[in-house]
C-alpha positions as CSV (number, residue, x, y, z in Angstrom):
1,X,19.4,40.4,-22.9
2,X,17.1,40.3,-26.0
3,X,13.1,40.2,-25.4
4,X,10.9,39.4,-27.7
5,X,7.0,40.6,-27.2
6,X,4.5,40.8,-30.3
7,X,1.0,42.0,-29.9
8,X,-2.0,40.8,-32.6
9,X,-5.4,41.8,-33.2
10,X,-6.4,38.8,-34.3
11,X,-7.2,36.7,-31.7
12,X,-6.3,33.3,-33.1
13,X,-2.7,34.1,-31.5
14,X,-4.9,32.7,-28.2
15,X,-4.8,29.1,-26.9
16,X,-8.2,28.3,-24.9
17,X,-6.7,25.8,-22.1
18,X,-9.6,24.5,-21.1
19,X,-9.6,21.1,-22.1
20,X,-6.5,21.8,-24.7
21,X,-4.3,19.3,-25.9
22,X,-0.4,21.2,-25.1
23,X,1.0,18.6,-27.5
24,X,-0.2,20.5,-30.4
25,X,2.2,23.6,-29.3
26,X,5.7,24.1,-30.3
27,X,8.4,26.5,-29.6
28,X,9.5,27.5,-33.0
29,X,12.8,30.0,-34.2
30,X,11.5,33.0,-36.3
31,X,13.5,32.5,-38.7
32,X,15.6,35.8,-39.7
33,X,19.1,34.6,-37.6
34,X,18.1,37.0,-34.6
35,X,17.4,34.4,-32.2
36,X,13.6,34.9,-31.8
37,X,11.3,32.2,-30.4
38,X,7.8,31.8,-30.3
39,X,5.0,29.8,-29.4
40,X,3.0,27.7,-32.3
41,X,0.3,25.8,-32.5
42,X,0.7,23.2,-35.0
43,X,-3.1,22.5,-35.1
44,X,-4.2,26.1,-36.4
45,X,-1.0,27.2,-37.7
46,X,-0.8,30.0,-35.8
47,X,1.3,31.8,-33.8
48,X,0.2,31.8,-29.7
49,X,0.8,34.8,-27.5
50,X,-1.6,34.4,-25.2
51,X,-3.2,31.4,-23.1
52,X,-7.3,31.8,-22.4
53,X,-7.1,30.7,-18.8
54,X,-11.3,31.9,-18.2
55,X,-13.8,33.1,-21.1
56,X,-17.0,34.5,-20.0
57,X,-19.3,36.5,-22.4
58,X,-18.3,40.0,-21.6
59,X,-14.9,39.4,-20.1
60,X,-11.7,36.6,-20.9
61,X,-8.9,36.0,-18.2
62,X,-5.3,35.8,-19.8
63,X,-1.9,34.4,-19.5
64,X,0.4,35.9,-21.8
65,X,3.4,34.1,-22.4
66,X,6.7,36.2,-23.6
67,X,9.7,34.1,-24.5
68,X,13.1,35.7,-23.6
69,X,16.5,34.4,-24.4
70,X,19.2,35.6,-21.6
71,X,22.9,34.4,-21.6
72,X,22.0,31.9,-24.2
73,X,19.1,30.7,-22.6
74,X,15.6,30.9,-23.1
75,X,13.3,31.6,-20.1
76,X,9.4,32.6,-20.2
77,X,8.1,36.0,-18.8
78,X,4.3,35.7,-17.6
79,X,1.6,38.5,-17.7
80,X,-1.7,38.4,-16.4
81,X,-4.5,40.4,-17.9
82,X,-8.3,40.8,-18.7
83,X,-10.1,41.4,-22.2
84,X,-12.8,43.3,-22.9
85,X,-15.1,41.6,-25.3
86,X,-17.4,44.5,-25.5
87,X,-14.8,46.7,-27.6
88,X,-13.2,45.7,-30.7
89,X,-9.4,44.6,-30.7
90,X,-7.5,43.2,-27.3
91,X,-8.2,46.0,-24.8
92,X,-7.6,45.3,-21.5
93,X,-10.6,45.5,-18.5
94,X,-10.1,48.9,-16.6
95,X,-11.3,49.3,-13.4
96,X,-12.1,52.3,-11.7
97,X,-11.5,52.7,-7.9
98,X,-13.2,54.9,-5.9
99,X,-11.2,58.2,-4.4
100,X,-10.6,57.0,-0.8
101,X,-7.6,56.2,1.2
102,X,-7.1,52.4,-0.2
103,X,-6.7,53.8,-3.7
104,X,-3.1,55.2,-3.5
105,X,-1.8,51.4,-2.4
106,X,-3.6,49.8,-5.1
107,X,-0.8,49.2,-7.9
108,X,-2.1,46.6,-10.5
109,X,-4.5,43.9,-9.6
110,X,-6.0,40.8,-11.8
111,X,-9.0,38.5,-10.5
112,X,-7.5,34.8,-11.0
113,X,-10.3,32.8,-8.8
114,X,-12.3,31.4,-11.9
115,X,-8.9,30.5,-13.5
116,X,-6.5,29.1,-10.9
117,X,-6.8,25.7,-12.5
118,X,-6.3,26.5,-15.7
119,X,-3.4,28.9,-14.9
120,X,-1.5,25.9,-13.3
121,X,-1.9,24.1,-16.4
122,X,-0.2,26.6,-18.2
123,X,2.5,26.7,-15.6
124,X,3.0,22.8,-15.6
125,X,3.4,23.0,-19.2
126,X,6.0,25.5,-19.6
127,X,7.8,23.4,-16.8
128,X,7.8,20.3,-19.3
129,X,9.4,22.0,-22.1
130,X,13.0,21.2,-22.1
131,X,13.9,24.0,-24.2
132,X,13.0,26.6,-21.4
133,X,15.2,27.2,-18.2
134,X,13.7,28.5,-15.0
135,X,15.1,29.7,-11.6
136,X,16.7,26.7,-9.5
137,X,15.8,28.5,-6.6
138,X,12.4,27.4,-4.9
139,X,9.8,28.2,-1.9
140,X,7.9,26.4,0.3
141,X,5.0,27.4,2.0
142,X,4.9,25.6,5.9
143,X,2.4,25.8,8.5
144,X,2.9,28.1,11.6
145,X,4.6,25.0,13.7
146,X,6.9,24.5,10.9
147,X,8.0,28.1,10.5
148,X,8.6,28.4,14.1
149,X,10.9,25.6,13.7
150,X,12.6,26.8,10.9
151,X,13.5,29.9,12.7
152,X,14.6,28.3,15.4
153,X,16.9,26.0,13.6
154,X,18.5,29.1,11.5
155,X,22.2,30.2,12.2
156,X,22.2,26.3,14.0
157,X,25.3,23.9,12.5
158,X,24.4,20.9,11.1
159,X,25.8,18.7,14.2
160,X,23.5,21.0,16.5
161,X,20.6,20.7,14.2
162,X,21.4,16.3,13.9
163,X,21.5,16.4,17.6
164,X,18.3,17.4,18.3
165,X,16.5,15.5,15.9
166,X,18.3,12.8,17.5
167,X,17.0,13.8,20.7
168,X,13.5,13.8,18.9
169,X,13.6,10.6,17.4
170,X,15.8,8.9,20.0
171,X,18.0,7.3,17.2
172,X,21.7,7.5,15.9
173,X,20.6,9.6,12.8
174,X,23.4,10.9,10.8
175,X,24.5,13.6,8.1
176,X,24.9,10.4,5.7
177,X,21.5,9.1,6.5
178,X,20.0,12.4,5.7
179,X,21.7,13.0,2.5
180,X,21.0,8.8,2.1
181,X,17.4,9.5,2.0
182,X,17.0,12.7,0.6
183,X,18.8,11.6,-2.8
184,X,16.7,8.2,-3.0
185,X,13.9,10.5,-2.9
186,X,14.9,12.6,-5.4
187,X,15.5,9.6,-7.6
188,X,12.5,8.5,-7.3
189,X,11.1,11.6,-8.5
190,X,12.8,11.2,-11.7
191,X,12.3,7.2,-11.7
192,X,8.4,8.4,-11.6
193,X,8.7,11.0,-14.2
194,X,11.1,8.3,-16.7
195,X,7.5,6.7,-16.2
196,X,5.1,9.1,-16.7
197,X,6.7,12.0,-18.7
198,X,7.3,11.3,-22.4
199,X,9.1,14.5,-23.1
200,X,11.5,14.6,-19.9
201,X,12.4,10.7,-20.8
202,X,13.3,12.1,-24.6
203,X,15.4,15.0,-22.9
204,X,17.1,12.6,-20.8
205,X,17.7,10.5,-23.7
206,X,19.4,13.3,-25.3
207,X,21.4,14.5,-22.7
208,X,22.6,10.9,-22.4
209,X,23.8,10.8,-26.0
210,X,21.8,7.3,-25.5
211,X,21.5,5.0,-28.6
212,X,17.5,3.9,-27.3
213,X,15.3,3.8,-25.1
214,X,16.9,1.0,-22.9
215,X,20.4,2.9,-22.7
216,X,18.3,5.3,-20.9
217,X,17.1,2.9,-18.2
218,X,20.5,1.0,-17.9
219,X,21.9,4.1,-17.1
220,X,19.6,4.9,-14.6
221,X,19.7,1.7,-12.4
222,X,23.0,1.7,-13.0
223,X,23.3,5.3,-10.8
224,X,20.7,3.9,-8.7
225,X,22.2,-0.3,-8.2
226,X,19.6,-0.1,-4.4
227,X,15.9,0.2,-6.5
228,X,17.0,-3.9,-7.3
229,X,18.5,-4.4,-4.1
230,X,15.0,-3.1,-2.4
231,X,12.7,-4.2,-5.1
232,X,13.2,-7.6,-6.6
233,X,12.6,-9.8,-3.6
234,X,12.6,-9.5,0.2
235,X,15.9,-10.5,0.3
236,X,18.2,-7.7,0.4
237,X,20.4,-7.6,-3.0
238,X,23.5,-5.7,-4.3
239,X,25.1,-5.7,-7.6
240,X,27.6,-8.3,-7.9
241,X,30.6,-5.8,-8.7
242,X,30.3,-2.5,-6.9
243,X,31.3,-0.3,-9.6
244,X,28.1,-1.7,-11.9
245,X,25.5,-3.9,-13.1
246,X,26.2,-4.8,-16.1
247,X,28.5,-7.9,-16.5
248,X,29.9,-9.7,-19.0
249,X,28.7,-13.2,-17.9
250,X,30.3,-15.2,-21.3
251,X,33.4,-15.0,-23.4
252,X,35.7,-13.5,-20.9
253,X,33.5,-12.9,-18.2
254,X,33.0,-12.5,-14.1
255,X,33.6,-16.6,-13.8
256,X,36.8,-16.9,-15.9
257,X,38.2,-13.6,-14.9
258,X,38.6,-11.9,-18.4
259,X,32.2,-11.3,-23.6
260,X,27.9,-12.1,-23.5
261,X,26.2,-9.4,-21.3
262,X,24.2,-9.6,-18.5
263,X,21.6,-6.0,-17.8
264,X,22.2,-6.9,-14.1
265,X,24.3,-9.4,-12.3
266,X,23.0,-9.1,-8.7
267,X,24.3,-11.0,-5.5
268,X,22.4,-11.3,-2.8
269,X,23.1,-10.5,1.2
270,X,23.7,-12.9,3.7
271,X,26.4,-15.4,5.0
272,X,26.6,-17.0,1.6
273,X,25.3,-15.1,-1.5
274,X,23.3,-16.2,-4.2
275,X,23.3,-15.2,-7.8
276,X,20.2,-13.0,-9.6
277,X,20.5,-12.1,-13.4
278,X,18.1,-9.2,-14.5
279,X,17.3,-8.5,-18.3
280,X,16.3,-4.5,-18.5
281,X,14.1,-3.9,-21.2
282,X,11.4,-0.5,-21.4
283,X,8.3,0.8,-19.6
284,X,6.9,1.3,-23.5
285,X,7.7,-2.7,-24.3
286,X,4.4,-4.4,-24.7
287,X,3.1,-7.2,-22.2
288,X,0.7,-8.8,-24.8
289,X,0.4,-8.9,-28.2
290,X,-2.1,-5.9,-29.8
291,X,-4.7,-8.2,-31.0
292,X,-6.0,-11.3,-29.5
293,X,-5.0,-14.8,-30.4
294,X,-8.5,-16.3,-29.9
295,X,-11.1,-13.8,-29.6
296,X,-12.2,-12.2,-27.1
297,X,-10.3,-13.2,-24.4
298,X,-7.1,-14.9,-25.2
299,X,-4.2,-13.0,-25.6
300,X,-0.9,-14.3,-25.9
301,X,2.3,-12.5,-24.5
302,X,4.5,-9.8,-26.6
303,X,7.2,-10.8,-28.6
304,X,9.5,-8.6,-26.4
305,X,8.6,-10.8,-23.4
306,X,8.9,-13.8,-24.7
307,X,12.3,-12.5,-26.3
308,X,13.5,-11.2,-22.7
309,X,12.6,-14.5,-20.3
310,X,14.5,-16.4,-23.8
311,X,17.3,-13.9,-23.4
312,X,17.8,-14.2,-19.8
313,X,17.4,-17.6,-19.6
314,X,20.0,-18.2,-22.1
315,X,22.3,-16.0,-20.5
316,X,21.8,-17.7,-17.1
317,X,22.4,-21.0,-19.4
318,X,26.1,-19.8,-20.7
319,X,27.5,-18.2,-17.9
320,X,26.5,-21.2,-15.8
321,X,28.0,-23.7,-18.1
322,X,31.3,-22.2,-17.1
323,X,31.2,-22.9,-13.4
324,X,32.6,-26.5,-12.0
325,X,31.0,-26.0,-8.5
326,X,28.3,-25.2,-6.4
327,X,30.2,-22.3,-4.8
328,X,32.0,-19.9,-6.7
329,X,35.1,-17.4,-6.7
330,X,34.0,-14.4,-8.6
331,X,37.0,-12.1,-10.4
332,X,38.0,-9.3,-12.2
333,X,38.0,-8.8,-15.5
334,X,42.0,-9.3,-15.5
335,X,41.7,-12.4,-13.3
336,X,42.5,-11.1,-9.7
337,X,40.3,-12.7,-7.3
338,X,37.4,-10.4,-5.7
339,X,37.2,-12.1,-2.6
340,X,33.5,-12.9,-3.1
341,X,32.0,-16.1,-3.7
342,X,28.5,-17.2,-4.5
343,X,25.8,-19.8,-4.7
344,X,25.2,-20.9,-8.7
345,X,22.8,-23.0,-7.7
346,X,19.6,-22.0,-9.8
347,X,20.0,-18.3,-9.8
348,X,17.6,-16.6,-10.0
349,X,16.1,-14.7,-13.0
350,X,14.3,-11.6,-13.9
351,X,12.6,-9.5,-16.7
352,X,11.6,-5.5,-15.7
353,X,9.7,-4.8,-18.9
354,X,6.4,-2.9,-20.1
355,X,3.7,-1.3,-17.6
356,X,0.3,-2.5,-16.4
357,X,-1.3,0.6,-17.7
358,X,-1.5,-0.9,-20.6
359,X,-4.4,-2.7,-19.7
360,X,-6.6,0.8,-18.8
361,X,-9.1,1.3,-21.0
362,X,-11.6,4.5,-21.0
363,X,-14.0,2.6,-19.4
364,X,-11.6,0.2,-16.5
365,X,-8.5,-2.1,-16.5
366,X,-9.5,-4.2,-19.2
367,X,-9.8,-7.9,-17.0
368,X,-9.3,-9.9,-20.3
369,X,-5.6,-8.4,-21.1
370,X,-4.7,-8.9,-17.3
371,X,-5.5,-12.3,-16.3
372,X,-3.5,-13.5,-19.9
373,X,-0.5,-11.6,-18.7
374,X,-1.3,-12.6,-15.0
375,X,-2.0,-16.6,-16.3
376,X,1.5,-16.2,-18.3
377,X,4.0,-14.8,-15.8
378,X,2.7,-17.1,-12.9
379,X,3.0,-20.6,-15.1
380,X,6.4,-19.3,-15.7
381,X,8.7,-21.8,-13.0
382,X,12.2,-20.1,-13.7
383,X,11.6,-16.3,-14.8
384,X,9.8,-13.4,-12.6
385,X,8.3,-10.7,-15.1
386,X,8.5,-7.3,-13.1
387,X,7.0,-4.5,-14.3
388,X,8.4,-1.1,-14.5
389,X,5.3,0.5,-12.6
390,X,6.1,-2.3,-10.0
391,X,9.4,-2.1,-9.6
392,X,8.8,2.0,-8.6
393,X,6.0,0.8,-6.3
394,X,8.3,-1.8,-4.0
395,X,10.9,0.8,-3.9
396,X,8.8,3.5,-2.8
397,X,7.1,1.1,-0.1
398,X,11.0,1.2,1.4
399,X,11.8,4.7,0.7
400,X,8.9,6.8,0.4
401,X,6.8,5.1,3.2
């Protein structure tokens, strides 16, 4: 285990979090082969060792940040402290407790109150940087209730544990429904932070080895086929081939039984099933186009939207050309017959592309922007434009709610 701690007069090494932009920081190598890392902020050029979580005029509350590598890893060592402004250099607050019977159980203790927003800041931040690794352990914190029934549950099997929530519920819940719904939770989780976290979509890009951003979505609906079964229409969907959702739908394709490619080829449930074909583009893909067509409130849709309804449509066009009937036999990719057939008749087709937070301004949803887009995908008679944002939404409304 090698730690690496440096201490500096100079108190540019801080970072004030209060109101701080964490994009500026980077976690940089020193530089001389012995596998130091450090803090920098790219703003001042400086080196950071310590994070301002409180500044008052005599006395600053700090978060000092040490970087440690372990078995090839690098993991972040916290320290709480006070400054004393009043002396010269970074010397720590002392406090003097009285002689009394309290003072030989008093070990270390640092005042957070003023900061505890700031210090979770911090914390959320070093969670976001995908070069640091942290426990996969975690805690909970449960209300009395809860604990009691966690105790009382302990040493329990899993049948005996099923049974009486069974009991409780007065349903047939199984081990497979639990694990069911606890993993389309959790991929949720990570469908919301593909949405809403820039630098864990990158790391997931690159963990991926994916040549763009839309590699990283296919892959993702392709590990999770149910988020278009729940969310694009009431009626209950599953992919067309149970392995995947991509299809080649021209060439030598699903019809034929052994070339053009399809995002998502989606059937759905019922005695006889019809055909869906999804285009998958990104959450970043713009809706409109960045400046208005006719000033100020006409604006016409992106080219990727327009490319994407011309794209699906087009591939709904092909593969349809190849069928003779009304009802279909689907096959393998080597001919053998899947034992599924479906309805071509008008299939329907969708784009998931772009988010509606686009339209937020500093001051509101800018209503211009939103009726154009809204005006757009309506008028549209073949195509349903689904955003990413609302694609999350409809899935949660089954999942999460």
């Amino acid at each position: 285990m090698a730690e690496f701690s440096i201490n500096f007069i100079a108190f540019e090494t801080e970072f004030l979090v209060e109101n701080a932009d964490f994009s500026v920081l980077e976690i940089r190598d020193g530089g001389k082969g012995n596998g130091f890392k450090y803090f920098y902020n790219t703003e001042t050029r400086s080196l950071v060792t310590d994070f301002v979580l409180a500044d008052s005029q005599r006395v600053s509350t700090l978060c000092q940040v040490t970087i440690i590598e372990k078995e090839g890893k690098l993991t972040p060592r916290i320290r709480l402290w006070k400054r004393d402004k009043s002396k010269s250099g970074k010397v720590a607050v002392e406090h003097v407790a009285p002689l009394d019977g309290t003072t030989k159980m008093i070990k270390a203790t640092v005042d957070t109150d003023s900061a505890h927003e700031n210090f979770w800041k911090v914390i959320h931040y070093l969670q976001s940087v995908s070069d640091l690794s942290f426990p996969k352990s975690g805690f909970r914190v449960v209300e009395s209730d809860e604990a009691e029934l966690l105790k009382s549950f302990q040493g329990k099997d899993k049948e005996t544990i099923l049974d009486a929530v069974r009991i409780t519920l007065g349903s047939s819940l199984t081990e497979a429904d639990l694990h069911l719904l606890g993993n389309r939770k959790s991929q949720l989780d990570i469908f919301e932070r593909l949405l809403a976290d820039g630098q864990f979509f990158e790391s997931e890009k690159k963990r991926l080895s994916a040549r763009g951003p839309e590699a990283v979505w296919q892959h993702f609906f392709e590990t999770n086929p149910w988020i278009f079964g729940y969310g694009l229409s009431l009626i209950s969907c599953q992919p067309l081939d149970d392995e995947k959702l991509e299809q080649i739908t021209a060439g030598a394709n699903i019809f034929t039984g052994a070339g053009k490619r399809a995002d998502a080829v989606l059937r759905s449930r019922g005695y006889i099933s019809s055909l869906a074909f999804c285009e998958i583009k990104t959450h970043a893909s713009p809706l409109l186009k960045r400046s208005a067509y006719r000033p100020p409130d006409v604006y016409q849709p992106s080219d990727d939207v327009v490319g994407g309804i011309a794209q699906v449509q087009k591939t709904v066009n092909k593969a349809i050309q190849l069928v003779t009937r009304s009802l279909h036999d689907i096959y393998e990719d080597d001919g053998t017959p899947t034992g599924v057939s479906v309805s071509t008749i008008r299939p329907r087709q969708i784009l998931v592309i772009g988010h509606l937070n686009q339209f937020k301004t500093q001051a509101g949803i800018n209503p211009e922007q939103l009726s154009s887009f809204e005006l757009f995908r309506t008028s549209i008679r073949d195509v349903e434009v689904v955003t990413f944002d609302e694609l999350y939404e409809r899935a949660c409304f089954i999942v999460a709610n």
